[in-house]
mmCIF file of the C-alpha atoms, coordinates in Angstrom:
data_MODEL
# 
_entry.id   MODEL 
# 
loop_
_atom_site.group_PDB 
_atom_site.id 
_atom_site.type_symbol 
_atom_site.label_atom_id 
_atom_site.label_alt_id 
_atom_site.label_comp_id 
_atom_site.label_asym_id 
_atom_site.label_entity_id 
_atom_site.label_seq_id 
_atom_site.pdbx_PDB_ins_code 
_atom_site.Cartn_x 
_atom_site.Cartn_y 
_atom_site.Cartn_z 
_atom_site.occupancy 
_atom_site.B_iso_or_equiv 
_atom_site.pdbx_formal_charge 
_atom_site.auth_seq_id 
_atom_site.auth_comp_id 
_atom_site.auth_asym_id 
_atom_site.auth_atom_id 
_atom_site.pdbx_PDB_model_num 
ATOM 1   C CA . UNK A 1 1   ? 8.323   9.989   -13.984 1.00 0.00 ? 1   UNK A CA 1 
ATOM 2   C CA . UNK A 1 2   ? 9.390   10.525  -17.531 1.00 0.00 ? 2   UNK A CA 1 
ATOM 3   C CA . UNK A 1 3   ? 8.010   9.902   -20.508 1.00 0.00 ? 3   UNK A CA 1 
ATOM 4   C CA . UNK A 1 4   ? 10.897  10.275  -22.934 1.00 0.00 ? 4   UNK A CA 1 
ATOM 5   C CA . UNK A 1 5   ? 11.877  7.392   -25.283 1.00 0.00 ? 5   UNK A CA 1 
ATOM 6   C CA . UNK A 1 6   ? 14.481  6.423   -23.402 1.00 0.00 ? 6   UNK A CA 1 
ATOM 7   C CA . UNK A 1 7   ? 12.877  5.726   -19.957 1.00 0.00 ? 7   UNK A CA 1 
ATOM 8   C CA . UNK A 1 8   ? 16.205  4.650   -17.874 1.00 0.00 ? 8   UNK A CA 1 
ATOM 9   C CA . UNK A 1 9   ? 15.525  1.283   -16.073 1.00 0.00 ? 9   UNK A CA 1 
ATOM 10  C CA . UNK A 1 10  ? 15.686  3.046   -12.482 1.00 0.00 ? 10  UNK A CA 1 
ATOM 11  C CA . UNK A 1 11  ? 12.662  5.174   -13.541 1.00 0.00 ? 11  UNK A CA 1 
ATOM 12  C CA . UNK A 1 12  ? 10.300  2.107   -15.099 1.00 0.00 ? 12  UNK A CA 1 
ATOM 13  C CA . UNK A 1 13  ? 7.855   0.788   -12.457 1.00 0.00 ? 13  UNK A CA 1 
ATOM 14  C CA . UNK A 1 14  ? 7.678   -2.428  -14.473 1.00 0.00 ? 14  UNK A CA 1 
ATOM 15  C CA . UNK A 1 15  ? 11.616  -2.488  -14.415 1.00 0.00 ? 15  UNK A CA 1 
ATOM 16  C CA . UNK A 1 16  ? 11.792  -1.990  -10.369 1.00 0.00 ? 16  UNK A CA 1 
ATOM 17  C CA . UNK A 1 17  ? 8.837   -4.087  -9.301  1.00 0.00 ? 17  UNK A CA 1 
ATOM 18  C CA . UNK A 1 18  ? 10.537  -7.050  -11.234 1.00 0.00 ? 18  UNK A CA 1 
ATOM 19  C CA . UNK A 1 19  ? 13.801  -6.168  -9.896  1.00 0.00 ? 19  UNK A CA 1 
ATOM 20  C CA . UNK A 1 20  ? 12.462  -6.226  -6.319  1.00 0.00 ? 20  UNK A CA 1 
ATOM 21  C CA . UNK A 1 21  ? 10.530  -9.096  -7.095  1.00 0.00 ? 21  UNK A CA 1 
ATOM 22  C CA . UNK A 1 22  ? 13.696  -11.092 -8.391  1.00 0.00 ? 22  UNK A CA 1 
ATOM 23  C CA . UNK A 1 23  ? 15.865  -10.420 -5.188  1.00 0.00 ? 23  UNK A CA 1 
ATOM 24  C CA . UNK A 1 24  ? 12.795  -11.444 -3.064  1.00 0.00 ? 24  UNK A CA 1 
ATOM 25  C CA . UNK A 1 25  ? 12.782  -14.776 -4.993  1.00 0.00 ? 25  UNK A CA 1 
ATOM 26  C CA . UNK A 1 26  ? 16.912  -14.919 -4.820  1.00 0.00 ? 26  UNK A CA 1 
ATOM 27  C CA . UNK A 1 27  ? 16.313  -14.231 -1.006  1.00 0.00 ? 27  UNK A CA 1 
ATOM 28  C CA . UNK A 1 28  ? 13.918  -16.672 -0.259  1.00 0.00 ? 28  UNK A CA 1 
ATOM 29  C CA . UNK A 1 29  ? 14.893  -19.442 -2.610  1.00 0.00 ? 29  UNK A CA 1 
ATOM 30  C CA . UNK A 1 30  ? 18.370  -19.689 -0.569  1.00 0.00 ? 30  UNK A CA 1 
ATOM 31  C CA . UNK A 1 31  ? 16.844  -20.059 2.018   1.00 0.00 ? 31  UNK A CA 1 
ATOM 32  C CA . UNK A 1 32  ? 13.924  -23.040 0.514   1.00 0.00 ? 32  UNK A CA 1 
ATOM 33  C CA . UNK A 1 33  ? 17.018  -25.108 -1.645  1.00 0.00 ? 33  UNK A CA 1 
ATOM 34  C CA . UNK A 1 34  ? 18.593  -26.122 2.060   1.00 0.00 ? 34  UNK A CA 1 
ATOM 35  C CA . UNK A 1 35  ? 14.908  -28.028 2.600   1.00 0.00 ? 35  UNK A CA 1 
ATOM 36  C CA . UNK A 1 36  ? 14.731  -29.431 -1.393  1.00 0.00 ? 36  UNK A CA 1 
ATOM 37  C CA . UNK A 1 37  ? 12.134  -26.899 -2.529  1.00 0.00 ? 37  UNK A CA 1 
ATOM 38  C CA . UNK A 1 38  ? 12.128  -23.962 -4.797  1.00 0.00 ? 38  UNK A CA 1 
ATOM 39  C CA . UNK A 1 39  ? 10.242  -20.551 -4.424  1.00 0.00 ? 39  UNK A CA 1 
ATOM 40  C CA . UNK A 1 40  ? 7.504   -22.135 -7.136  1.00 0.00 ? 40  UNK A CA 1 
ATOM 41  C CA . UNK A 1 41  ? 6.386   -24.307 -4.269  1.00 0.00 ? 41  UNK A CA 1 
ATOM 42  C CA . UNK A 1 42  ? 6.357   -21.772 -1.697  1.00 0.00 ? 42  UNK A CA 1 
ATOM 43  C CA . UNK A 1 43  ? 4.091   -19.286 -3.676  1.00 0.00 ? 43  UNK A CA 1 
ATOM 44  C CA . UNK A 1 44  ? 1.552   -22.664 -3.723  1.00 0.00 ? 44  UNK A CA 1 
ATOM 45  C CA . UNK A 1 45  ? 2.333   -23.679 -0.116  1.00 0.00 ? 45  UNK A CA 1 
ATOM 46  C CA . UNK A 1 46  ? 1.222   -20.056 0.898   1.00 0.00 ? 46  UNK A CA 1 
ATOM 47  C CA . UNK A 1 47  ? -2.111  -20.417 -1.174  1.00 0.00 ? 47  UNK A CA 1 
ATOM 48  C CA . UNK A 1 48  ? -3.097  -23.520 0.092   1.00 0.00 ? 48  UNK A CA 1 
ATOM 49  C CA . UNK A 1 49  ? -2.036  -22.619 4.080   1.00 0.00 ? 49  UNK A CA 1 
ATOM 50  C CA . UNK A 1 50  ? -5.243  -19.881 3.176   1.00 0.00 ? 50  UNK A CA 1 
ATOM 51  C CA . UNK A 1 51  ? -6.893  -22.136 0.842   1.00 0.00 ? 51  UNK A CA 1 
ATOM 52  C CA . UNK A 1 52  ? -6.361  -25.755 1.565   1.00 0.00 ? 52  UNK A CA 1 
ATOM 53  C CA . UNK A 1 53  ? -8.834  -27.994 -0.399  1.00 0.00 ? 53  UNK A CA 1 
ATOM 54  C CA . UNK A 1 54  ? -8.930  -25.064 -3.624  1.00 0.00 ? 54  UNK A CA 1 
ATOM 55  C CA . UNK A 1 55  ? -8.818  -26.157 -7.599  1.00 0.00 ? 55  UNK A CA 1 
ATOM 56  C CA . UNK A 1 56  ? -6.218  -25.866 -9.349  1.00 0.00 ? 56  UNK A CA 1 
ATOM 57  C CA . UNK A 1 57  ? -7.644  -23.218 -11.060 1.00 0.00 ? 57  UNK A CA 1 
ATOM 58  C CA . UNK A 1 58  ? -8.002  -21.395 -8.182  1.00 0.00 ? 58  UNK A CA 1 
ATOM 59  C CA . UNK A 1 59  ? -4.251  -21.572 -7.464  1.00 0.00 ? 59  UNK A CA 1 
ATOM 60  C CA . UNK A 1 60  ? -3.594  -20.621 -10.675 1.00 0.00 ? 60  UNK A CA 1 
ATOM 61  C CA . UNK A 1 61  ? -5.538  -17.271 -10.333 1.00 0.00 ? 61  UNK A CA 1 
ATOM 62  C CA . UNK A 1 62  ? -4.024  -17.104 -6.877  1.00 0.00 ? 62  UNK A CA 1 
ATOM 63  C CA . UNK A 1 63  ? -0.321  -16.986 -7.991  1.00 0.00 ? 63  UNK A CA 1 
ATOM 64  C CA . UNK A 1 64  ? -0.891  -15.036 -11.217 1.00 0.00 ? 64  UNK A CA 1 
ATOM 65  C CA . UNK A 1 65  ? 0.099   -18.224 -13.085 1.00 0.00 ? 65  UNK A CA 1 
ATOM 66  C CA . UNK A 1 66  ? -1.046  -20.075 -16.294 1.00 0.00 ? 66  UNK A CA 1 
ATOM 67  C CA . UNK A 1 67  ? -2.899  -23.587 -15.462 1.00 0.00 ? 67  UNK A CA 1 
ATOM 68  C CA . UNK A 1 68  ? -0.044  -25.914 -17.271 1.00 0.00 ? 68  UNK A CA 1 
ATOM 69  C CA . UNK A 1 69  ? 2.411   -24.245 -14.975 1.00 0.00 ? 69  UNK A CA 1 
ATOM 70  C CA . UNK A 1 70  ? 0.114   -24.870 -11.874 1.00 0.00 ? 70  UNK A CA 1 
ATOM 71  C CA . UNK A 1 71  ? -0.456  -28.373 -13.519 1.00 0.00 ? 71  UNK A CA 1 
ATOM 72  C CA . UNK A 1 72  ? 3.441   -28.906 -13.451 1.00 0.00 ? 72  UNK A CA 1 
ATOM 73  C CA . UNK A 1 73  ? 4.317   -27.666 -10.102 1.00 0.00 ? 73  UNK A CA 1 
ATOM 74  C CA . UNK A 1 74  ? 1.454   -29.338 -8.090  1.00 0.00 ? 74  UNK A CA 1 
ATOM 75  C CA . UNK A 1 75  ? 2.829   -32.302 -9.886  1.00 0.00 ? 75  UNK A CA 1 
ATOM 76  C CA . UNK A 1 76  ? 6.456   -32.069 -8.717  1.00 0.00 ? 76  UNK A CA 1 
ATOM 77  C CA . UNK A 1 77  ? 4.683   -30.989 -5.425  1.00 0.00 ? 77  UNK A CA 1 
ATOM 78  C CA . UNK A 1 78  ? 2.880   -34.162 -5.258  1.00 0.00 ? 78  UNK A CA 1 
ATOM 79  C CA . UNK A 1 79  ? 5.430   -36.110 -6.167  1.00 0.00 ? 79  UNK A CA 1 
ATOM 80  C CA . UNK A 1 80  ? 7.474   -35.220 -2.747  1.00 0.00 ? 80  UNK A CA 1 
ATOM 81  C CA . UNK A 1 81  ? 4.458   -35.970 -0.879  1.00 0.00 ? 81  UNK A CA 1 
ATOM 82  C CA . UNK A 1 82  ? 3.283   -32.083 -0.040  1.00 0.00 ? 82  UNK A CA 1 
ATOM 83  C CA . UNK A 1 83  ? -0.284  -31.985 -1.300  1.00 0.00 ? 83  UNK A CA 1 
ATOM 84  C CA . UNK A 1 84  ? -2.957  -34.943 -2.936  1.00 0.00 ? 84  UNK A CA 1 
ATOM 85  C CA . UNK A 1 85  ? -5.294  -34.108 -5.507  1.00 0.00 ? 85  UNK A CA 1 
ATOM 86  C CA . UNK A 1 86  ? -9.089  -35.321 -5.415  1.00 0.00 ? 86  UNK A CA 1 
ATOM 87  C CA . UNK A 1 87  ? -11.627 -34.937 -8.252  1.00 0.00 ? 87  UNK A CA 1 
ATOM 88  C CA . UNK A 1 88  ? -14.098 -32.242 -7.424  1.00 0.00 ? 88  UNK A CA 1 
ATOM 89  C CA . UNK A 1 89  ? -17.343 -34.611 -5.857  1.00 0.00 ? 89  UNK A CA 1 
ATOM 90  C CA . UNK A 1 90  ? -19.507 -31.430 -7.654  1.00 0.00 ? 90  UNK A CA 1 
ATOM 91  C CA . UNK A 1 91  ? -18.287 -31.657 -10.650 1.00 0.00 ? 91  UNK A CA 1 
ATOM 92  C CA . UNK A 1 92  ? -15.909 -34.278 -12.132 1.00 0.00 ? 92  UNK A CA 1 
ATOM 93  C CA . UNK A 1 93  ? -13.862 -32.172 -14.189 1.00 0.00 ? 93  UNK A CA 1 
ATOM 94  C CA . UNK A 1 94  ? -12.373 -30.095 -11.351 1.00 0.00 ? 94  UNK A CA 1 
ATOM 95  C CA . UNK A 1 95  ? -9.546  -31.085 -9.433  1.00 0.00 ? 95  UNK A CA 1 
ATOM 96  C CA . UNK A 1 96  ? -9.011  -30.082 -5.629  1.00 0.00 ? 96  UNK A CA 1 
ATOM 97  C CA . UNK A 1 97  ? -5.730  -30.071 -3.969  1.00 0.00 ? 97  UNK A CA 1 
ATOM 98  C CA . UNK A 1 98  ? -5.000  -30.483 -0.272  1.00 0.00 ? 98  UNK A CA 1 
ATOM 99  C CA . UNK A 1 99  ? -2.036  -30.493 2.108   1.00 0.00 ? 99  UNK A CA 1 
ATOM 100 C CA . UNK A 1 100 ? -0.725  -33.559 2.956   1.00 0.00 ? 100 UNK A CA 1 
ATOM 101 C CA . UNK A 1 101 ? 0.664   -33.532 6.821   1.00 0.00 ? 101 UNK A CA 1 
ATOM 102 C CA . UNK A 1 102 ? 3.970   -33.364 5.571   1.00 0.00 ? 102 UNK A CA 1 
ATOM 103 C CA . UNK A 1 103 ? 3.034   -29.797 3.305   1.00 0.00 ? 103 UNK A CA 1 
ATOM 104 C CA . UNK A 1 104 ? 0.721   -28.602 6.109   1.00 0.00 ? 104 UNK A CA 1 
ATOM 105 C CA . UNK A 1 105 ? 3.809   -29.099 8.825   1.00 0.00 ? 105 UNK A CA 1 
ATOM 106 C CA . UNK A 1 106 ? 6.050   -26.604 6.481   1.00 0.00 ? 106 UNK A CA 1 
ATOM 107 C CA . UNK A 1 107 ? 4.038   -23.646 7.893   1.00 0.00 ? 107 UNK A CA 1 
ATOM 108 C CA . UNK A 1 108 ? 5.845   -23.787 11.020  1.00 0.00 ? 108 UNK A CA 1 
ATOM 109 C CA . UNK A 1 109 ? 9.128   -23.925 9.215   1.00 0.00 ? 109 UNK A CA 1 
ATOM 110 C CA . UNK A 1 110 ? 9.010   -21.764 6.396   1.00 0.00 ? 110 UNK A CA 1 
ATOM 111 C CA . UNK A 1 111 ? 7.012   -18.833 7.583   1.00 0.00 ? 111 UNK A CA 1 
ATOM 112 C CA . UNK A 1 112 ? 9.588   -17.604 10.064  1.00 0.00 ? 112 UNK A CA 1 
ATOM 113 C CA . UNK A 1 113 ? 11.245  -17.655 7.067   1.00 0.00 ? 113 UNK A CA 1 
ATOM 114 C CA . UNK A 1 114 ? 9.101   -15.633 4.614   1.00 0.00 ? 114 UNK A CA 1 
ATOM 115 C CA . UNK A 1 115 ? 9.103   -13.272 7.398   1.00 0.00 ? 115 UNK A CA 1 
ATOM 116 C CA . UNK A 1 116 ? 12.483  -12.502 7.738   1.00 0.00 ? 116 UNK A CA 1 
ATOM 117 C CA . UNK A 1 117 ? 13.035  -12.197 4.018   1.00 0.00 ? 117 UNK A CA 1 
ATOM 118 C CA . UNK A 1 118 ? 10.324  -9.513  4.712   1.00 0.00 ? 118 UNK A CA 1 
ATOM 119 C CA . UNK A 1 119 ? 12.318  -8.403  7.481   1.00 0.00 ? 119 UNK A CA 1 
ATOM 120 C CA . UNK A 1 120 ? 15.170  -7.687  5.622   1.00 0.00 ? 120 UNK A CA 1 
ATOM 121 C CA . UNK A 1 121 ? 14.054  -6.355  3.141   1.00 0.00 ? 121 UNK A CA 1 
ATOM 122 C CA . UNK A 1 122 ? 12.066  -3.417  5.264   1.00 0.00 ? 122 UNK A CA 1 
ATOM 123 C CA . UNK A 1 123 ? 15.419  -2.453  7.107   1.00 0.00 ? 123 UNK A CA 1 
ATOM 124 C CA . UNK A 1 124 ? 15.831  1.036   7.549   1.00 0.00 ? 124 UNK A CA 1 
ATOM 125 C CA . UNK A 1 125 ? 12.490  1.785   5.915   1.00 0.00 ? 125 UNK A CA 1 
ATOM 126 C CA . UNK A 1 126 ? 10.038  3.786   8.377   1.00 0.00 ? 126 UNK A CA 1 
ATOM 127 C CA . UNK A 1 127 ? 6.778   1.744   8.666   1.00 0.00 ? 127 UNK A CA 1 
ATOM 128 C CA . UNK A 1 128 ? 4.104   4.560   7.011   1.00 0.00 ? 128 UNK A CA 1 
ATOM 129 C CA . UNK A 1 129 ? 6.803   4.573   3.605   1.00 0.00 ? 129 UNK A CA 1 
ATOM 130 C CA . UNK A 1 130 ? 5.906   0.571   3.743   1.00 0.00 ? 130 UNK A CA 1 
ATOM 131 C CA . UNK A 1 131 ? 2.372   1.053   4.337   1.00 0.00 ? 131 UNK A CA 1 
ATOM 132 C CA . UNK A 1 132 ? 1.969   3.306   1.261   1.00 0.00 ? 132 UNK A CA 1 
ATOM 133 C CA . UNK A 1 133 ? 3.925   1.164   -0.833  1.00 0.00 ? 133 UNK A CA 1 
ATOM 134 C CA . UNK A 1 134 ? 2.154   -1.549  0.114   1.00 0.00 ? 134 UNK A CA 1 
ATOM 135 C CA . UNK A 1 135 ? -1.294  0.143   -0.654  1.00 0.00 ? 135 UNK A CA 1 
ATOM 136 C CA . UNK A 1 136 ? 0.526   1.513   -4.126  1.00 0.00 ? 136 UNK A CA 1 
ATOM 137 C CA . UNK A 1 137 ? 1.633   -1.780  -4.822  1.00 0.00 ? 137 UNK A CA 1 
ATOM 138 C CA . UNK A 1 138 ? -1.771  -3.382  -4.984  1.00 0.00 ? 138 UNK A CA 1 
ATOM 139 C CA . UNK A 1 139 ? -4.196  -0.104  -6.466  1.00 0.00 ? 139 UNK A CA 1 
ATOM 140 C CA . UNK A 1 140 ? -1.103  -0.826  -9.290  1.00 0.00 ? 140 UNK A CA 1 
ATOM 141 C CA . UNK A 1 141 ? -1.619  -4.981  -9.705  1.00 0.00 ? 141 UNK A CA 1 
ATOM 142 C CA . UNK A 1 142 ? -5.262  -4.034  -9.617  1.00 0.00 ? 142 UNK A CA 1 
ATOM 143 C CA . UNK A 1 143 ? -5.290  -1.735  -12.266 1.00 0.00 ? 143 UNK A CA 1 
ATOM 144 C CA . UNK A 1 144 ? -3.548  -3.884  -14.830 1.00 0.00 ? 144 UNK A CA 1 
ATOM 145 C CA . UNK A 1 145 ? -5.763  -6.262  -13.907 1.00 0.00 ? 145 UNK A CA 1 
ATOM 146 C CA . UNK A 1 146 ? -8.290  -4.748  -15.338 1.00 0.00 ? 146 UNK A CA 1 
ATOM 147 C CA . UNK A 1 147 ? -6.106  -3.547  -18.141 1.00 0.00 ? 147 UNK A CA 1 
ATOM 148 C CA . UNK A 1 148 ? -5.784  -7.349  -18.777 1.00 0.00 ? 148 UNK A CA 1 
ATOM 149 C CA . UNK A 1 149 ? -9.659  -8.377  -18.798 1.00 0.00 ? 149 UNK A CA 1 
ATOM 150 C CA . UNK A 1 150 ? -10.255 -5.233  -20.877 1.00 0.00 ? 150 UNK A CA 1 
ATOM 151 C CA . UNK A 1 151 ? -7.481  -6.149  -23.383 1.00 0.00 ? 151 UNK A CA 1 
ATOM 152 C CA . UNK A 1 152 ? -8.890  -9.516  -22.995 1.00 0.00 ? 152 UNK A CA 1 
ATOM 153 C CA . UNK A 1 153 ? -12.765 -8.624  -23.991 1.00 0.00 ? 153 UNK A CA 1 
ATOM 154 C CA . UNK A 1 154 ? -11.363 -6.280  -27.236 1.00 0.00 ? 154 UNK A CA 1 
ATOM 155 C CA . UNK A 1 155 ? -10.025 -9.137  -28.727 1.00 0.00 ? 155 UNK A CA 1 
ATOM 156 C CA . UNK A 1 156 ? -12.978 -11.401 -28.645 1.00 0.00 ? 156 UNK A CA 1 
ATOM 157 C CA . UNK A 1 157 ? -14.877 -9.008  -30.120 1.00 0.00 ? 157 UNK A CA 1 
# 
């Protein structure tokens, strides 16, 4: 990779994960605006299908998101009758959000989906290339992670 000042866009890791990430999103939200929702509710959808019952917190640090923005989408979400929010019975200050019957039954529809936005997106490549950049993909996400909390713990220092 090069390290010149002028690192084209095709060579930036940052540039091509978004990229891929963006036509992902493009992909799947055509698909999810023919049923009313957006690829915001999906990414919360897929947390709570693993997660049902989990704090909004917990969503948040699920989709990589700040709180306000979880706050806002659950909100919409709620608002079309896909998930209820309860107070935490532990502790009051915590919010839990579940599936209502109507979110839960969107599995069934939208996973076929997710799947063959994943589908298309794999053509042509062979399965051990996918396998690697899968495995590249997350040693990457983990290590700015950590870049993050370290950043984070220097400045409140």
């Amino acid at each position: 990779m090069s390290r010149s000042a002028d690192l084209p866009p095709e060579e930036s890791l940052g540039f091509q994960v978004r990229r891929c990430h963006r036509a992902f999103d493009r992909a799947l939200n055509a698909h999810l605006s023919r049923r009313g929702l957006t690829s915001g509710f999906w990414y919360f959808l897929r947390a709570l299908w693993q997660e049902n019952g989990a704090t909004q917190k917990r969503l948040a640090e699920l989709n990589n998101v700040t709180e306000p923005t979880t706050v806002t989408t659950l909100g919409a979400m709620d608002r079309l009758g896909l998930v209820r929010r309860e107070r935490n019975a532990g502790d009051r200050r915590k919010l839990n959000v579940f599936l209502t019957p109507p979110g839960q039954a969107l599995k069934a529809e939208l996973m076929p989906l997710a799947y063959r936005v994943n589908d298309i997106a794999a053509r042509g490549i062979p399965a051990e290339d996918l396998a690697t950049c899968l495995s590249v993909l997350k040693r990457m996400s983990e290590n700015l992670s950590m870049e993050t909390q370290a950043a984070a713990r220097s400045t409140t220092l």
